[in-house]
ZANU-722730 format. One line per 5 residues: number of its first residue (from 1); for each residue x negated, y negated, z negated of N, C-alpha, C. Coordinates in steps of 0.2 Angstrom, whole numbers, padded with zeros to 4 digits. Layout:
REM residues N
NUM = X Y Z X Y Z X Y Z | ...
This chain:
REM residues 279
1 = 0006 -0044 -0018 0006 -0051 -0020 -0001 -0053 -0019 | -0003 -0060 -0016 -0008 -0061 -0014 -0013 -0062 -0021 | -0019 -0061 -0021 -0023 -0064 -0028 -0029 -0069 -0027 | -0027 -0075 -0025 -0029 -0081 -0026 -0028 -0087 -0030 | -0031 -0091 -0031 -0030 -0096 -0036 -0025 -0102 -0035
6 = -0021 -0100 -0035 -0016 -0103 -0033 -0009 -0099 -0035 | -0011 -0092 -0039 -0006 -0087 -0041 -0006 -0089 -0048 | 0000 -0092 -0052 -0001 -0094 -0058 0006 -0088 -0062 | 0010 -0084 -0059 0013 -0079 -0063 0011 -0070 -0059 | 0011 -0068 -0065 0007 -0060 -0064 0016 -0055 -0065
11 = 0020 -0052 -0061 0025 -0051 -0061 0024 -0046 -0066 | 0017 -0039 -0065 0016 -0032 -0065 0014 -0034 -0073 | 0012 -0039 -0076 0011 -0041 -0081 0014 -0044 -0086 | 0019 -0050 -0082 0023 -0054 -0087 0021 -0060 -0089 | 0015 -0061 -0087 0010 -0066 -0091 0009 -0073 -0084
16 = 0008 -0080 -0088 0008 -0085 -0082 -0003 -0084 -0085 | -0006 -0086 -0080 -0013 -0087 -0079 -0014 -0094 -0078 | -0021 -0098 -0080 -0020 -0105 -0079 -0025 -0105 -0072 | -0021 -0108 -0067 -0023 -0107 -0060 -0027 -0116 -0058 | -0029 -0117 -0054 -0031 -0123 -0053 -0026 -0129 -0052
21 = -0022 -0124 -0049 -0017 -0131 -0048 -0011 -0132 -0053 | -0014 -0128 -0060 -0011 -0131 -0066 -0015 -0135 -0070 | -0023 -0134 -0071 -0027 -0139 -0072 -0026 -0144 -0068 | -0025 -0145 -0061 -0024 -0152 -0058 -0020 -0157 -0062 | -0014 -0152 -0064 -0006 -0155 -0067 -0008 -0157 -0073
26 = -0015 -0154 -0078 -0016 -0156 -0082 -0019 -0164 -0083 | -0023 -0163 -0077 -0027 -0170 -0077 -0021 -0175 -0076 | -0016 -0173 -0072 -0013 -0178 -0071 -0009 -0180 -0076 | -0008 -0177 -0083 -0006 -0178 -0088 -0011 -0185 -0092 | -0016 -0184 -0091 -0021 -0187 -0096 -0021 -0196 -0091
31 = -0019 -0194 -0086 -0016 -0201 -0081 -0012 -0206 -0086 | -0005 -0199 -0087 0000 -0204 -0090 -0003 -0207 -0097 | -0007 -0203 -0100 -0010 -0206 -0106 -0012 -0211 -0106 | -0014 -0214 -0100 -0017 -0218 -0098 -0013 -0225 -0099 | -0007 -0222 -0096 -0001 -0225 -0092 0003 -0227 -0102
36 = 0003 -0222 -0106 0005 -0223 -0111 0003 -0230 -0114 | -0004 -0229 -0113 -0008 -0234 -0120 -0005 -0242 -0115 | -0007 -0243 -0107 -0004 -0249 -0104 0002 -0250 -0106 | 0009 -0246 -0108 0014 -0251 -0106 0016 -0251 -0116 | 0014 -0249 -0118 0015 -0249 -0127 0010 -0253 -0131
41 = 0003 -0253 -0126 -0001 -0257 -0130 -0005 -0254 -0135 | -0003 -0246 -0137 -0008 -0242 -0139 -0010 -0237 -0137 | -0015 -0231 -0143 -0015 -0225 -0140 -0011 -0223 -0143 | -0007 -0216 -0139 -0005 -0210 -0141 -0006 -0207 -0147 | -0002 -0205 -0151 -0007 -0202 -0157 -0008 -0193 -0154
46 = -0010 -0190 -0158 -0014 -0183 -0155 -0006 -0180 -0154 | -0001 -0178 -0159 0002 -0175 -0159 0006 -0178 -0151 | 0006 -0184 -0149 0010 -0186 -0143 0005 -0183 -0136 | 0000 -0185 -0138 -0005 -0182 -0134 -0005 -0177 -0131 | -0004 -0172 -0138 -0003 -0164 -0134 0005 -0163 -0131
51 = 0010 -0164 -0133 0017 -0162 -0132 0016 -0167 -0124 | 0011 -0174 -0118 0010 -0174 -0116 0008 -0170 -0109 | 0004 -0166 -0113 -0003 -0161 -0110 0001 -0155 -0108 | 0004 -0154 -0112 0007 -0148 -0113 0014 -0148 -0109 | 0017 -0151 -0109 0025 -0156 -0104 0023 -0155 -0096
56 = 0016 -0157 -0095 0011 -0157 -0087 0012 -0148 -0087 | 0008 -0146 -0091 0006 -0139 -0091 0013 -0135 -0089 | 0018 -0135 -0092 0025 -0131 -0092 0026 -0134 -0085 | 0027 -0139 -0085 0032 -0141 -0078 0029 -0137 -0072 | 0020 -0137 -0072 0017 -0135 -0065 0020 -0127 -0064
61 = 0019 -0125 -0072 0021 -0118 -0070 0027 -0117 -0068 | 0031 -0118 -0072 0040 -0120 -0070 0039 -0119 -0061 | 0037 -0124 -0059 0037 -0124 -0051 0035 -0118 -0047 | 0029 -0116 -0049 0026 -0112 -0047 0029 -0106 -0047 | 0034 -0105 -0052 0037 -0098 -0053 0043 -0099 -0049
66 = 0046 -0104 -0048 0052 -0104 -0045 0051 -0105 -0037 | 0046 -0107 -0036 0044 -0104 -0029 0043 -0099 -0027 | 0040 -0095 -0031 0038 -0088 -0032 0043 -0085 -0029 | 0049 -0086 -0035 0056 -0081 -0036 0061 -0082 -0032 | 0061 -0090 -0026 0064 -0093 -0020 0067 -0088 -0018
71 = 0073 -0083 -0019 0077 -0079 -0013 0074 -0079 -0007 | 0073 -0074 -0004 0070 -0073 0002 0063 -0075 0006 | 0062 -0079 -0001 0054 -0082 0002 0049 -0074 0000 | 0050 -0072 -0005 0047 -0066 -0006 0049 -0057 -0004 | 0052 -0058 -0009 0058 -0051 -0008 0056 -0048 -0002
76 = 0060 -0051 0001 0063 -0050 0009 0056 -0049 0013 | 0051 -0050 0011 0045 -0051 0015 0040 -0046 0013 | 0040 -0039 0019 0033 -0034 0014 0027 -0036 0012 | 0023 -0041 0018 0019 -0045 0017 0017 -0048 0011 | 0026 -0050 0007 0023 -0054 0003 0026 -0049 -0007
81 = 0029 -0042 -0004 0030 -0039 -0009 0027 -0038 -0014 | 0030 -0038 -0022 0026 -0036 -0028 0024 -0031 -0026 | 0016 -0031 -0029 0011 -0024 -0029 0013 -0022 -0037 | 0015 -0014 -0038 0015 -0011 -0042 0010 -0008 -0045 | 0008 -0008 -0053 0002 -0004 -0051 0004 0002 -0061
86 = 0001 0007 -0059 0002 0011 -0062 0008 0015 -0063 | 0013 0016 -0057 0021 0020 -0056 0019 0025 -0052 | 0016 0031 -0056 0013 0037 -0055 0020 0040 -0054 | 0019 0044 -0049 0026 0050 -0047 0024 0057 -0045 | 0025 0064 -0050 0024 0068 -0048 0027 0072 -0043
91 = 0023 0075 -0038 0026 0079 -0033 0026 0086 -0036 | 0031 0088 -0031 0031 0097 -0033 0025 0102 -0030 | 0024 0106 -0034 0019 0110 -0033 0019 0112 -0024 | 0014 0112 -0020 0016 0115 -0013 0016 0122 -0014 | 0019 0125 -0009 0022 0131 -0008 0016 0133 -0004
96 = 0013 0140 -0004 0008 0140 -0002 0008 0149 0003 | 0016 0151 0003 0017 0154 0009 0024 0155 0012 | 0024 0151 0017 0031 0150 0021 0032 0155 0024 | 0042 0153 0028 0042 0157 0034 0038 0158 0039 | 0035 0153 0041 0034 0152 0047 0028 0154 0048
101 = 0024 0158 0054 0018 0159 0055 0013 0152 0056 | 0007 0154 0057 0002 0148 0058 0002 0147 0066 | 0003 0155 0068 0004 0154 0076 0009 0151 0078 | 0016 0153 0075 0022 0151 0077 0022 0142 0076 | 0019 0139 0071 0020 0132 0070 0014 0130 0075
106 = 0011 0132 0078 0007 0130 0082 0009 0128 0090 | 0013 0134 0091 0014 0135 0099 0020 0129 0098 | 0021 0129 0091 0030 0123 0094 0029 0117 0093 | 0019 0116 0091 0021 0108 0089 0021 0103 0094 | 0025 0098 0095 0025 0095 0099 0027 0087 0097
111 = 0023 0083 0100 0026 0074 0101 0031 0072 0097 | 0035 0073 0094 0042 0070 0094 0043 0062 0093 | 0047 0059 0096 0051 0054 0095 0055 0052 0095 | 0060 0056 0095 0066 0055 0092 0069 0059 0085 | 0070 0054 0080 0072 0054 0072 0079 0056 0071
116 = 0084 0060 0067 0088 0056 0065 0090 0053 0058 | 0081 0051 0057 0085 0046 0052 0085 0048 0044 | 0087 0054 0043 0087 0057 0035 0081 0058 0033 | 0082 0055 0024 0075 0056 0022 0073 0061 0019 | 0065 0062 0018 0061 0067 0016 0062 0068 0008
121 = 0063 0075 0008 0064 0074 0001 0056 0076 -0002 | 0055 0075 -0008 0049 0077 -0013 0046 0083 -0010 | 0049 0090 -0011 0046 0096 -0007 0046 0094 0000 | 0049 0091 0004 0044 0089 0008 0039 0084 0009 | 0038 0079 0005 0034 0075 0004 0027 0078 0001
126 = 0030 0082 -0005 0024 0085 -0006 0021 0091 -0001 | 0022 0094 0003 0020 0100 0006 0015 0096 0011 | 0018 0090 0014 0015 0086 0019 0007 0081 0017 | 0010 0079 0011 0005 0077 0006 0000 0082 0007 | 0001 0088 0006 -0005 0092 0003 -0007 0096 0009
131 = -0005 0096 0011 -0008 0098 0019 -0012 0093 0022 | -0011 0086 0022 -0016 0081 0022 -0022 0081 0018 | -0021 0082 0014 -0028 0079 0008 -0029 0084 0001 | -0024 0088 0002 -0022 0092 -0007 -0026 0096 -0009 | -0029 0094 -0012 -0032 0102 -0018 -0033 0109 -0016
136 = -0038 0110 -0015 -0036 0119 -0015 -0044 0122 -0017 | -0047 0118 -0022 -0052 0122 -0027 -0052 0117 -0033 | -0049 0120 -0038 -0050 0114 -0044 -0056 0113 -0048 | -0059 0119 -0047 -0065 0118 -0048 -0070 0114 -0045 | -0072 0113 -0037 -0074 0110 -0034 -0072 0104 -0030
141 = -0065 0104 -0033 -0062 0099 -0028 -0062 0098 -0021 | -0063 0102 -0017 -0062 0104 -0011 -0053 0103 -0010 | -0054 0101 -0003 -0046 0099 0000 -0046 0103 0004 | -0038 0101 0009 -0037 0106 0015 -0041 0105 0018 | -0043 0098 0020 -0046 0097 0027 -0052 0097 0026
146 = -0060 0098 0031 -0065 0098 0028 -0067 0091 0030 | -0075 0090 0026 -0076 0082 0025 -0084 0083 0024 | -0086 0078 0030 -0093 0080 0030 -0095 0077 0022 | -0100 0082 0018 -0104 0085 0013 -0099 0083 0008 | -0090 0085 0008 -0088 0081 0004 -0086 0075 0000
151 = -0086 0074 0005 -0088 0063 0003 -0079 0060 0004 | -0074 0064 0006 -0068 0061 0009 -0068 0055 0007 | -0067 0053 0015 -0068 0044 0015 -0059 0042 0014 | -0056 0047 0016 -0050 0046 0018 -0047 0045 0011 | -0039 0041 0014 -0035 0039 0008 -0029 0040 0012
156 = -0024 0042 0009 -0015 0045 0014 -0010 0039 0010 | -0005 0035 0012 0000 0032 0012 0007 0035 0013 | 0012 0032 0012 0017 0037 0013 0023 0031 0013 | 0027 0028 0019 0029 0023 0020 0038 0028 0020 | 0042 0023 0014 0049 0028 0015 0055 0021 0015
161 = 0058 0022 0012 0065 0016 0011 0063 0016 0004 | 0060 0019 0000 0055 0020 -0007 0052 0015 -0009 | 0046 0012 -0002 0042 0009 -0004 0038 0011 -0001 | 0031 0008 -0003 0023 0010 0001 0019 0015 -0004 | 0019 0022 -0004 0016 0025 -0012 0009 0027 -0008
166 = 0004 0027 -0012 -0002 0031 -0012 -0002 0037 -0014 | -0005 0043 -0011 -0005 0050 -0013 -0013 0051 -0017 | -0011 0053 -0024 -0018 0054 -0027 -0017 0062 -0026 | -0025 0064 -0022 -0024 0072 -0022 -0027 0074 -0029 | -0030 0071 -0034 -0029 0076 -0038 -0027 0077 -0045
171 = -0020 0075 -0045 -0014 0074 -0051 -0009 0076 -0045 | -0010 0078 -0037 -0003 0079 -0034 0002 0073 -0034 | -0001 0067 -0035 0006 0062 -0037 0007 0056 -0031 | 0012 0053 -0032 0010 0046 -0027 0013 0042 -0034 | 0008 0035 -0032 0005 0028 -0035 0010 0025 -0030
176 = 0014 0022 -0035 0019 0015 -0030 0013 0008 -0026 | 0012 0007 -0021 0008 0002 -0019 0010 -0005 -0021 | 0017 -0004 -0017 0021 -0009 -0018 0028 -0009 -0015 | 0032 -0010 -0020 0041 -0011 -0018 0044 -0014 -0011 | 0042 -0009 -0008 0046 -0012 0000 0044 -0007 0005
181 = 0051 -0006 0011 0050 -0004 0018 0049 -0008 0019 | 0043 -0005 0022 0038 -0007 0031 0039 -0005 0035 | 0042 -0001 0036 0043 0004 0044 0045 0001 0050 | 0048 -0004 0048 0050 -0010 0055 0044 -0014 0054 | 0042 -0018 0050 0035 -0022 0049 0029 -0016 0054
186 = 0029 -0013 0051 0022 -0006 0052 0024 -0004 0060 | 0031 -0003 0064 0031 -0001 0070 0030 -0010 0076 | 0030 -0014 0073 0029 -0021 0073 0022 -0022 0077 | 0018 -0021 0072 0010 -0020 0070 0008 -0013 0076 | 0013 -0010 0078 0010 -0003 0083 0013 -0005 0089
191 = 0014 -0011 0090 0016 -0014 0098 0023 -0012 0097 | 0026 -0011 0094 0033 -0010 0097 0033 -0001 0097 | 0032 0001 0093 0033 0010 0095 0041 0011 0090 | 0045 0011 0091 0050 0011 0087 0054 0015 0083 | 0048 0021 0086 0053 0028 0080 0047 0028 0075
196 = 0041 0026 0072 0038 0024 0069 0044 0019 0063 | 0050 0014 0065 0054 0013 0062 0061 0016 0061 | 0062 0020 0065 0067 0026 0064 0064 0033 0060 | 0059 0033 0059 0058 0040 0058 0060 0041 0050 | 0060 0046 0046 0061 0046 0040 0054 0044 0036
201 = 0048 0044 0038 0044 0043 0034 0036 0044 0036 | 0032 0039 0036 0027 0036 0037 0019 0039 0034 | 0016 0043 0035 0008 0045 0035 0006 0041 0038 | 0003 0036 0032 -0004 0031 0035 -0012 0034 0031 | -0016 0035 0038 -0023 0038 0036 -0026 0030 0035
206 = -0029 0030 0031 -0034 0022 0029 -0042 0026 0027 | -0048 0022 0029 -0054 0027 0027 -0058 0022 0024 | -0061 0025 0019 -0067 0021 0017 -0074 0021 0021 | -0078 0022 0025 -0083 0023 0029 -0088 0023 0023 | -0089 0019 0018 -0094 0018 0015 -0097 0025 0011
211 = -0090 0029 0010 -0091 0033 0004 -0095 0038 0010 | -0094 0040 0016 -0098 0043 0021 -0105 0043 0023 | -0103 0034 0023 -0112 0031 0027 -0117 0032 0019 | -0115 0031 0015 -0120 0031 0009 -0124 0038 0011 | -0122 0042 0012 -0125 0049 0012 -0126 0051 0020
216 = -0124 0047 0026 -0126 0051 0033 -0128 0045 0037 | -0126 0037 0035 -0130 0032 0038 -0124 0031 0044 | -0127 0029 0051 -0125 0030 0057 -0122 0034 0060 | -0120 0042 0057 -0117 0045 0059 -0111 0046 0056 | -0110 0042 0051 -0102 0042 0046 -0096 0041 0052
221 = -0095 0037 0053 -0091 0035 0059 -0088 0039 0062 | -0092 0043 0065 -0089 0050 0070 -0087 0055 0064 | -0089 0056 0059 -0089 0061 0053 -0081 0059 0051 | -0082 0053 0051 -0074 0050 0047 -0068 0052 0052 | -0070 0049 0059 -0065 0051 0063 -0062 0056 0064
226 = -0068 0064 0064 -0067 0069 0064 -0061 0072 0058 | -0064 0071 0050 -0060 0072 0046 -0052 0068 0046 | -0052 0063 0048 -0044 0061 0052 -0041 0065 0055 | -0045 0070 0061 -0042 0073 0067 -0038 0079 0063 | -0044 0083 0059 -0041 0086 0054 -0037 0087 0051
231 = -0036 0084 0048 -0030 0079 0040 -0025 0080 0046 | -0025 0076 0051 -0019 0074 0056 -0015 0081 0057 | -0021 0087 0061 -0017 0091 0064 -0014 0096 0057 | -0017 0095 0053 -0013 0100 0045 -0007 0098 0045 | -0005 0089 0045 0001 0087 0045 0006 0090 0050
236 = 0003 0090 0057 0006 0089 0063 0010 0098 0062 | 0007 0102 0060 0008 0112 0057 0011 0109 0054 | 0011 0106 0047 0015 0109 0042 0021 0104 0045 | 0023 0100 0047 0028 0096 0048 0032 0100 0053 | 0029 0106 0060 0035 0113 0061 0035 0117 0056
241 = 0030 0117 0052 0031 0123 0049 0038 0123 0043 | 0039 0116 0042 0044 0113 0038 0051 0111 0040 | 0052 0112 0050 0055 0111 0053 0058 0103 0055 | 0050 0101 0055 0051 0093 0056 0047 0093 0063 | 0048 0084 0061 0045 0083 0068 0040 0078 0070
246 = 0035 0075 0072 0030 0073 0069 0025 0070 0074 | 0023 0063 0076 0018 0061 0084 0014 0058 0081 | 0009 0058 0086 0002 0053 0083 0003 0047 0083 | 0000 0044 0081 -0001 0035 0082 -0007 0032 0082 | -0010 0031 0087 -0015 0028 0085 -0015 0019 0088
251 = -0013 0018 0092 -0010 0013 0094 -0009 0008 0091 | -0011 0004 0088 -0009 -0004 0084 -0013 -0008 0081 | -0012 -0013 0080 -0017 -0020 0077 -0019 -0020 0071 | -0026 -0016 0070 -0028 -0014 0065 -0030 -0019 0059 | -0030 -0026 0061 -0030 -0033 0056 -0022 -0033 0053
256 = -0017 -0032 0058 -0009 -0034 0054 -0008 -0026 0050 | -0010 -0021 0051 -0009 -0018 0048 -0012 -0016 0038 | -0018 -0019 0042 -0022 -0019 0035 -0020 -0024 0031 | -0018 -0029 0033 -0013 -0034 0030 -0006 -0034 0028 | -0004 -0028 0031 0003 -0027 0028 0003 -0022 0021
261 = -0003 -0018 0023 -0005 -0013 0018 -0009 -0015 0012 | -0010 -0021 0013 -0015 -0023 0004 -0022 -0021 0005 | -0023 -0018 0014 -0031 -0013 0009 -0035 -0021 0004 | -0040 -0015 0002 -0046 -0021 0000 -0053 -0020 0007 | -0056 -0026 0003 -0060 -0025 0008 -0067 -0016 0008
266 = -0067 -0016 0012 -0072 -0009 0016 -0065 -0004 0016 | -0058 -0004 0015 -0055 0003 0019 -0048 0000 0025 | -0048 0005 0029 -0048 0001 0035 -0042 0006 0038 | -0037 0006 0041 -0032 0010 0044 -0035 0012 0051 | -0032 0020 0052 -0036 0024 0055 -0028 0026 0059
271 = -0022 0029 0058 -0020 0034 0060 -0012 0033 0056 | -0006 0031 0060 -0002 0031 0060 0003 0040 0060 | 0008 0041 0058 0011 0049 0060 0019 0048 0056 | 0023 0047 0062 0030 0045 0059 0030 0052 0059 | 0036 0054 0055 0040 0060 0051 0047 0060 0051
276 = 0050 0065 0053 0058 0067 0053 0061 0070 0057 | 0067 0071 0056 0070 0078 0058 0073 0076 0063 | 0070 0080 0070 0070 0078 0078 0080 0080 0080 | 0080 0074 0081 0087 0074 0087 0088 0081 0090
């Protein structure tokens, strides 16, 4: 949901805020006060006064929520989906010796584009997760993928029939972003790639550049990329190694995407990777 001056109810909260164009409504009350003393010949006593002020104040919000709640003005719309904030979900621990060899997922990883469609369940959400980004010194916080001087600039998304969640590497969980499939929106925003809306499930790399440049200046940017290439190809392994299937994407309109995504401003979409289990 957008957060501007013009948002007078907080959904994640419950709570109405007094937005400017409730003030306006208020001033327009102090009109009718006006309008009161004209056609009566007096003033308003205080107690009319307020039930006045306050009659402005209710009605603007009234409006403004039922616009809000307008069937299909919102809902229906990712762009314009409630952001969730604090609906932590824990993943299951990853598994950290499979069937599959390193070479054997290697030689078979291939492109895929064609999905059928079923969804990723938790162990595989989290194996994929954690081969992106995950934990693997707890003492030092070190990830799979390496990150110049440890600065990961990178942030992983995870777009399902679910919702948009964030992967926090180190609680292992995903943060709900906000309540809605994008997958049709998000293949939209990549020109049309369409198994990016067919696939079962969506890896979006997003990077902060700053948390890089602070520490390497000019050369962050190629540093960033690099730990992307990374992050990607640990997906691209563990997605055979899981007997999935899995393509790069780098292809699409990085303003409509970072708009579909909420980022804030300084982190920026880098790296699309649909997921699912190949025709």
């Amino acid at each position: 949901m957008k957060n501007d001056t013009n948002q007078t109810f907080s959904p994640e909260r419950g709570t109405f805020s007094f937005s400017h164009s409730m003030v306006e409504a208020g001033k327009r009350r102090l009109g009718h006060i006006r309008i009161w003393r004209q056609s009566t010949g007096c003033a308003p006593t205080c107690s009319q006064r307020i039930i006045i002020c306050a009659f402005g104040l209710i009605t603007a919000a009234v409006t403004r929520y039922q616009i809000w709640a307008e069937p299909g003005a919102q809902q229906n719309n990712p762009e314009n989906a409630i952001q969730v904030q604090n609906t932590e979900k824990h993943l299951p621990p990853p598994v950290l010796k499979g069937a599959v060899s390193a070479e054997e997922a290697i030689s078979k990883r291939r492109s895929v584009r064609s999905f059928k469609g079923d969804s990723l369940s938790m162990e595989q959400l989290s194996q994929l997760l954690w081969a992106a980004q995950g934990i693997t010194d707890e003492q030092r916080h070190l990830r799979t993928a390496p990150s110049a001087g440890a600065t990961y600039p990178l942030i992983v998304y995870v777009a399902t029939e679910d919702g948009l969640h964030r992967y926090e590497p180190a609680s292992h969980s995903l943060t709900l972003h906000y309540d809605a499939d994008i997958r049709r929106e998000l293949a939209d925003a990549a020109y049309g790639q369409r198994w990016i809306q067919e696939c079962s499930g969506c890896l979006i790399f997003t990077a902060v550049y700053s948390r890089t440049a602070a520490r390497y200046g000019h050369r962050a940017e190629r540093y960033v990329h690099m730990e992307a290439g990374h992050a990607a190809q640990n997906v691209h392994i563990q997605a055979v190694a899981l007997g999935l299937g899995s393509c790069p994407v780098g292809a699409f309109d990085d303003a409509k995407v970072g708009r579909l995504l909420r980022l804030p401003q300084g982190e920026e979409p880098l790296y699309i990777i649909p997921i699912g289990t190949p025709k």
